[in-house]
C-alpha positions in Angstrom: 47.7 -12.0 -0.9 46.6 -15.4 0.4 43.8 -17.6 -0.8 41.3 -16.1 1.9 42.8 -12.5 0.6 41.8 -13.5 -3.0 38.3 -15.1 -1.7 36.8 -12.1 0.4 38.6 -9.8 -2.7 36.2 -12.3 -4.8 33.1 -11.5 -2.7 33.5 -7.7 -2.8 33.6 -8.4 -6.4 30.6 -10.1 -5.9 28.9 -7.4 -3.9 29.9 -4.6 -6.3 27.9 -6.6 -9.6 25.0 -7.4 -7.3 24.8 -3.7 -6.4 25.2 -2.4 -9.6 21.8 -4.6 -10.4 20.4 -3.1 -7.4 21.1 0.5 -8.5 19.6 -0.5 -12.3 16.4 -1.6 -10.7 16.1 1.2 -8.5 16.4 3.5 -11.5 14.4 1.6 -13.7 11.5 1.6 -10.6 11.9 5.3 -10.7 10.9 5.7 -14.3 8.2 3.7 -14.0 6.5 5.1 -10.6 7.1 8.8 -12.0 5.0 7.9 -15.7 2.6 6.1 -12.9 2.2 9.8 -11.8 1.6 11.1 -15.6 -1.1 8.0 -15.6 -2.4 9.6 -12.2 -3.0 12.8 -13.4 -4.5 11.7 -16.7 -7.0 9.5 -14.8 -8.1 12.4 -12.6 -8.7 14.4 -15.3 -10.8 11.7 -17.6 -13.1 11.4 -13.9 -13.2 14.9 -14.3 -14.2 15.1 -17.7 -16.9 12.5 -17.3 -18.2 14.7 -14.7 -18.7 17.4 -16.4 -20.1 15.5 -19.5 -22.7 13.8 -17.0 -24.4 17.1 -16.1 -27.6 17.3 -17.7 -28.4 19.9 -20.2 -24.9 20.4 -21.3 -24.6 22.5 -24.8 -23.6 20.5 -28.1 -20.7 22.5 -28.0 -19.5 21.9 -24.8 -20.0 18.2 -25.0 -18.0 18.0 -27.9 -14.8 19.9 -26.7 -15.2 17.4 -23.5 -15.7 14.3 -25.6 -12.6 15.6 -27.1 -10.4 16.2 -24.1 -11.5 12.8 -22.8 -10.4 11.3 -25.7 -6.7 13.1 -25.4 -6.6 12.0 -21.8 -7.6 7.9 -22.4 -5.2 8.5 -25.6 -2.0 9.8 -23.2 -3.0 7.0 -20.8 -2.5 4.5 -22.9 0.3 5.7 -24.8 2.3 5.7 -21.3 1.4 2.6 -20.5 2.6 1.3 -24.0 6.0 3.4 -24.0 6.6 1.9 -20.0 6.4 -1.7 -21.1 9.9 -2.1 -22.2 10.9 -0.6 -19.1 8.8 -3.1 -17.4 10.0 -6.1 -19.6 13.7 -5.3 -18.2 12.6 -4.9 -14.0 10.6 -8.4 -14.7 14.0 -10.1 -15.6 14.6 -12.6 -12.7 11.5 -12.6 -11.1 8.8 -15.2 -11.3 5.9 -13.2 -12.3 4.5 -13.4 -8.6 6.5 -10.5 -7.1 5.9 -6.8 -6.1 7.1 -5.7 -9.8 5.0 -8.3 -11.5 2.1 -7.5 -9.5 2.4 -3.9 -9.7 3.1 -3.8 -13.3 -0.5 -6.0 -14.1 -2.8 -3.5 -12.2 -1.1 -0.8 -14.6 -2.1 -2.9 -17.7 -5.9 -3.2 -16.2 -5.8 0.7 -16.6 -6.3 0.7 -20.2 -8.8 -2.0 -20.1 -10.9 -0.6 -17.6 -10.7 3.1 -18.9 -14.6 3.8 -20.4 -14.9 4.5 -23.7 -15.8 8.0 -24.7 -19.8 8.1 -23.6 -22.7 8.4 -26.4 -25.0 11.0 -24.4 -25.5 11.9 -20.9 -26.9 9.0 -19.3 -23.5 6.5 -20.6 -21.1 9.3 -19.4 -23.3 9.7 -16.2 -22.6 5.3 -15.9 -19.1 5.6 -16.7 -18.3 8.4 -14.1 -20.4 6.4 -11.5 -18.4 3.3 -12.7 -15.0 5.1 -12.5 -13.4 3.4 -9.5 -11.7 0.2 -10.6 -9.8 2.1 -12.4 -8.7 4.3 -9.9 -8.4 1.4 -7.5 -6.1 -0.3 -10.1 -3.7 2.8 -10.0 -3.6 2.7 -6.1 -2.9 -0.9 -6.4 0.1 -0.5 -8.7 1.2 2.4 -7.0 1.1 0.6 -3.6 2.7 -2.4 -5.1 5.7 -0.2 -7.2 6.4 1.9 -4.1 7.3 -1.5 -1.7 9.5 -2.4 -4.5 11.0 0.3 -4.6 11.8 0.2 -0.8 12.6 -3.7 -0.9 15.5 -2.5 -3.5 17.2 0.0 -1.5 16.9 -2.0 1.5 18.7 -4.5 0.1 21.5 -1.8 -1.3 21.9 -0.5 2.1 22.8 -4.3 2.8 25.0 -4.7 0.3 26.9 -1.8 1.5 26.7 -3.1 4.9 28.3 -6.3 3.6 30.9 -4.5 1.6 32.1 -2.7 5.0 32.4 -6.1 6.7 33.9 -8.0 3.8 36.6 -4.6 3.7 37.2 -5.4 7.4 37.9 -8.5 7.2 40.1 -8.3 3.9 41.8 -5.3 5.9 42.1 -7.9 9.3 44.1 -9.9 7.4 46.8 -8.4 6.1 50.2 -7.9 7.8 51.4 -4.9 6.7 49.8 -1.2 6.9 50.2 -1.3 2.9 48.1 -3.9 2.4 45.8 -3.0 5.0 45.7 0.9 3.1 45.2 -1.2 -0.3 42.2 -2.9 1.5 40.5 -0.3 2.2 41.0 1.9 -0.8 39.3 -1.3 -2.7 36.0 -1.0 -0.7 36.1 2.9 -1.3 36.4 2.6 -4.6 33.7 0.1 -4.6 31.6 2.4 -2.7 32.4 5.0 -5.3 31.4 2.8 -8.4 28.5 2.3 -7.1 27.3 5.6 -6.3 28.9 7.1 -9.7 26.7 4.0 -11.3 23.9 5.4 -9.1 23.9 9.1 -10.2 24.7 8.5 -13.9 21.0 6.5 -14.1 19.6 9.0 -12.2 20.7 11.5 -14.8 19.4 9.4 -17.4 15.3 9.0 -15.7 14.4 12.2 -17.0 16.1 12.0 -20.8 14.0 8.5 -20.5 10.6 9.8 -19.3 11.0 12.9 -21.9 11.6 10.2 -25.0 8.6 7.9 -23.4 6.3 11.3 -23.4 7.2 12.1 -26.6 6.4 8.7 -28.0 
C-alpha cells in the first residue's frame, strides 16, 4: 500500500476513535435525559402534593402524610440530581462550559435550589404551589437543552459514517488489484461494525447505570 493508502487507512482510523466518542456521548446523554424523566415525574408530583396541602381545612392527619410524601419526592429529586453529576462531569469533558450540555446540565442543578421547602401551614404551601414554576421552567429548559444535544451528537455520527463511506471509496479507488480493493472495503465494514457493536454494548449498559444511580 502506498503513502496515500496508509494516509486515507490513517483517517478511517481517525474516524473510527472520533465515532467511538460520539457513541460514548450519545449514551452518556441517554442516561442523563432518562433520570431527567425520573426528576419530571418527581416534580409533578411535589406540585401535586403542594396542591393538596394548600386546600384549606385539610385534617392534621392528612397534612402530615402529604408533608411526608413531599419530603420523599424533593428527597428523590435531589438524590438524582446528585447520583447524575458524575455522569455529567464525563459529557462536560471538551466542552467550554458554554454549550448545549453545559447549559442543560446548570438548569438541572437550579432544580434543587429552587425546589420549596416542605411548607409550615396552609398559607406557605398555598405560596409555594403558586410559586412552583421556575422550577418547572428549569426542567423544560434542561430538557430542551439535553434533547438538541442529543440530536447535535447523532448528527454528527451520521457524518462520521458518511465520511467513513467516502474515505472507503477512495482507499478502495486506489488500489490496483480486486484484492486490495475487497481488503478496502472489508476495513470500512468492520469499522462500521465496531462502531455499532460499541453502540449497542452502552446501550446495554444505560439501564444497569440508571438502576445503580436509583438505588443510590
Amino acid at each position: 500500500m502506498g503513502g496515500a493508502g496508509l494516509a486515507a487507512t490513517a483517517r478511517l482510523d481517525g474516524i473510527l476513535s472520533f465515532g467511538r466518542q460520539l457513541s460514548s456521548a450519545k449514551a452518556l446523554l441517554d442516561i442523563v435525559r432518562q433520570v431527567l424523566d425520573d426528576i419530571s415525574v418527581m416534580v409533578d408530583e411535589a406540585s401535586r402534593i403542594l396542591g393538596v396541602l394548600s386546600e384549606p381545612g385539610l385534617p392534621a392527619s392528612s397534612w402530615d402524610a402529604a408533608t411526608l410524601r413531599y419530603q420523599h419526592a424533593v428527597h428523590e429529586v435531589v438524590g438524582l440530581l446528585a447520583a447524575s453529576r458524575n455522569v455529567g462531569q464525563m459529557l462536560l469533558q471538551g466542552e467550554d462550559g458554554q454549550g448545549l450540555v453545559a447549559t442543560g446540565l446548570q438548569r438541572m442543578e437550579r432544580i434543587a435550589a429552587l425546589l420549596p421547602r416542605v411548607p409550615a401551614d396552609h398559607h406557605a404551601a398555598h405560596q409555594a404551589a403558586e410559586n412552583f414554576a421556575p422550577v418547572q421552567r428549569s426542567l423544560e429548559e434542561a430538557r430542551s437543552r439535553l434533547e438538541e444535544a442529543h440530536r447535535s451528537v447523532e448528527a454528527q455520527l451520521a457524518m462520521a459514517l458518511e465520511r467513513m463511506d467516502d474515505e472507503s471509496a477512495a482507499l478502495g479507488a486506489m488500489e490496483d488489484t480486486d484484492v486490495l480493493k475487497e481488503a478496502a472495503r472489508l476495513q470500512a465494514l468492520q469499522i462500521r461494525q465496531q462502531l455499532a457493536g460499541h453502540a449497542i454494548g452502552l446501550g446495554a449498559l444505560v439501564p444497569r447505570c440508571l438502576q445503580d444511580l436509583r438505588h443510590l
